[in-house]
N, C-alpha and C positions, 0 to 999 in steps of 0.2 A: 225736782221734788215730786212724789206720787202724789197724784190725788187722793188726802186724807179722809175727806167728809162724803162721805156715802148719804141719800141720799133716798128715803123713803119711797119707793114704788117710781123713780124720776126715772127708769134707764130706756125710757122710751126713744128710738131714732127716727130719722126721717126716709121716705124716700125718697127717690127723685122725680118720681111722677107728683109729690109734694110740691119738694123743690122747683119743679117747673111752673108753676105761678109765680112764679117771684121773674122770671127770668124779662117779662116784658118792662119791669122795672128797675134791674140792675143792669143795662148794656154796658154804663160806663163803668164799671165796677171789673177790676180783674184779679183783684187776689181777695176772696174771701177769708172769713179769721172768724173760727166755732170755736169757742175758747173750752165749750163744753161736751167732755171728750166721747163720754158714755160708753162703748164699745168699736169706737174710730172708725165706724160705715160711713157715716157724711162725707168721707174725703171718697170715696169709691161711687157713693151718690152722683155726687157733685160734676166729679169726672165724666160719670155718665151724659152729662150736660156740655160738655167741654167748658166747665169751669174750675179753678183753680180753687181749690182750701186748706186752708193750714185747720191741722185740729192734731194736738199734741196731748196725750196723757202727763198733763201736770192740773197742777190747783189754778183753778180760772181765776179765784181770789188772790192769788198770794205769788204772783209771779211775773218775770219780764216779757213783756206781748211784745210779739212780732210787730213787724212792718205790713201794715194791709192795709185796703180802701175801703172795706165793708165790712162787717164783722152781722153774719148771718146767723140765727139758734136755735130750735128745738128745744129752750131754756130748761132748767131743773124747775115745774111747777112749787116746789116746797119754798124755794128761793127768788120768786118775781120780782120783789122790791130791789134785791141785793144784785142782780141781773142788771134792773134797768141801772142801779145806781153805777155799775159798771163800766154802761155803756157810755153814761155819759160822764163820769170822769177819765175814761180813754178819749171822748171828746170826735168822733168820728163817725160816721150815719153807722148804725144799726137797723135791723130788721128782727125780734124777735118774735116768734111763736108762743102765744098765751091762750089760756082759758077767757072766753068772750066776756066771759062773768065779770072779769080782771077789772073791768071797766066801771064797776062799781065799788069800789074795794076803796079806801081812804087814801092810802098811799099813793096813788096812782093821780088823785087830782093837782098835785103838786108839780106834774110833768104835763100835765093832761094841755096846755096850750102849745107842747113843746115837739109836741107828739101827731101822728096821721096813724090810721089804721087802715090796712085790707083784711075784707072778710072772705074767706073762700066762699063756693058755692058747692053747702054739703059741709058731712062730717070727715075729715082726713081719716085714714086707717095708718097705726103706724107701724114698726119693726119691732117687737121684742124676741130676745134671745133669738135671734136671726127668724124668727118668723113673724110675715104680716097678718096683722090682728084683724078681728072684723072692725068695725067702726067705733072712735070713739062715743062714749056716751053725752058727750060733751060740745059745745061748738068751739070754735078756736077764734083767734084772727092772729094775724101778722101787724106786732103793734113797731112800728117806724121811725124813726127823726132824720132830721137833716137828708133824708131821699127827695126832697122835692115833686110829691107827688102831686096832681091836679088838683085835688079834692083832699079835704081833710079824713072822709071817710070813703074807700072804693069796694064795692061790693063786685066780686068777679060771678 
């Protein structure tokens, strides 16, 4: 099934010099799962890392997931609630990428004991239409569960 729901100004990707923050916290982690496809560079990212990703052009919502250990994302900003709601009915750690903002938002208190956050240091720049932007205007973090991190909040 194509991915039907398009997705206001969301087809931003990651890189891997992104990507590579995460990497002191996924060791044990070896089959990543982006369930959100956008233009399919995360798997060429990732690689970049010698790390493995499934990322398939279907509907994130509305379909049979693979077999993974982690499920990493560059989430659709317009859909954050429906993201995390996701994540945790696949029921597996997650690591998603949000607006810092996110943290204030209603929805969000209801996971908020369930949850860890890393904050990068600085604003990410990301890929659109194959080329890297300047910075977002925006701060991000890497919102977490079930990774077992140190600290509830790690600021790199």
């Amino acid at each position: 099934k194509q991915n039907t729901q398009l997705f206001k100004d969301d087809d931003y990707e990651t890189s891997s010099d992104i990507l590579e923050d995460l990497l002191p916290f996924i060791k044990d982690y070896d089959i990543i799962y982006d369930p959100f496809y956008c233009n399919g560079l995360v798997k060429k990212e990732w690689s970049k890392l010698n790390k493995n990703c499934i990322n398939e052009k279907l509907d994130a919502f509305d379909r049979e997931h693979p077999n993974f250990d982690i499920m990493i994302s560059n989430i659709p900003f317009s859909c954050k609630e429906k993201c995390i709601e996701l994540g945790f009915k696949l029921n597996k750690p997650f690591i998603f990428l949000m607006p810092i903002d996110s943290l204030g938002s209603k929805w969000i208190k209801k996971y908020f004991d369930k949850l860890q956050f890393i904050i990068p240091d600085g604003r990410y720049s990301f890929i659109k239409n194959g080329e890297k932007t300047k910075s977002a205007w925006f701060d991000t973090m890497w919102v977490c569960y079930n990774i077992n991190l140190e600290n509830k909040i790690i600021k790199l």
